[in-house]
C-alpha positions, 0 to 999 in steps of 0.5 A, spaced: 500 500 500 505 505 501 508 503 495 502 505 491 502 511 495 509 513 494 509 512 486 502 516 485 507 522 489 511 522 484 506 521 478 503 528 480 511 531 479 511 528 472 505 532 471 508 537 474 513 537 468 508 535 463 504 542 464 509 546 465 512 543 459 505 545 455 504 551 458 512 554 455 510 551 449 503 554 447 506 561 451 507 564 444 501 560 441 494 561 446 496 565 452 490 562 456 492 556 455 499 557 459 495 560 464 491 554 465 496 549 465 500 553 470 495 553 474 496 545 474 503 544 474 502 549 481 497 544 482 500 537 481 506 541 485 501 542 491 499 535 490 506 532 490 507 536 497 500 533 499 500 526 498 507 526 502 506 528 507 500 524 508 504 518 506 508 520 512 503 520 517 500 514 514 507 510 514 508 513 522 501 511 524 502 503 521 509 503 524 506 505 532 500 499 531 
């Protein structure tokens, strides 16, 4: 189970990537489209620190019992 966990963590920082890499590539083309695929890697990034430090507190829980 903490495996699972600990590769969807790391699967919001490639998504991170990925529309960080959309959002450069489009800037020139459709600048509505950069903004929201800012706002997504940002998210991703929320997320990445999020679901760490849930992980964290889920590993330290079942390492008590």
């Amino acid at each position: 189970m903490i495996k699972a966990l600990k590769f969807f963590q790391y699967a919001y920082i490639i998504f991170a990537v990925l529309f960080a890499w959309d959002a450069i590539t489009n800037w020139s083309v459709d600048r509505n489209r950069s903004y929201i695929s800012i706002l997504f890697a940002a998210l991703a990034v929320f997320m990445f620190f999020f679901r760490k430090r849930f992980r964290q507190k889920f590993q330290d829980r079942q390492n008590k019992k």
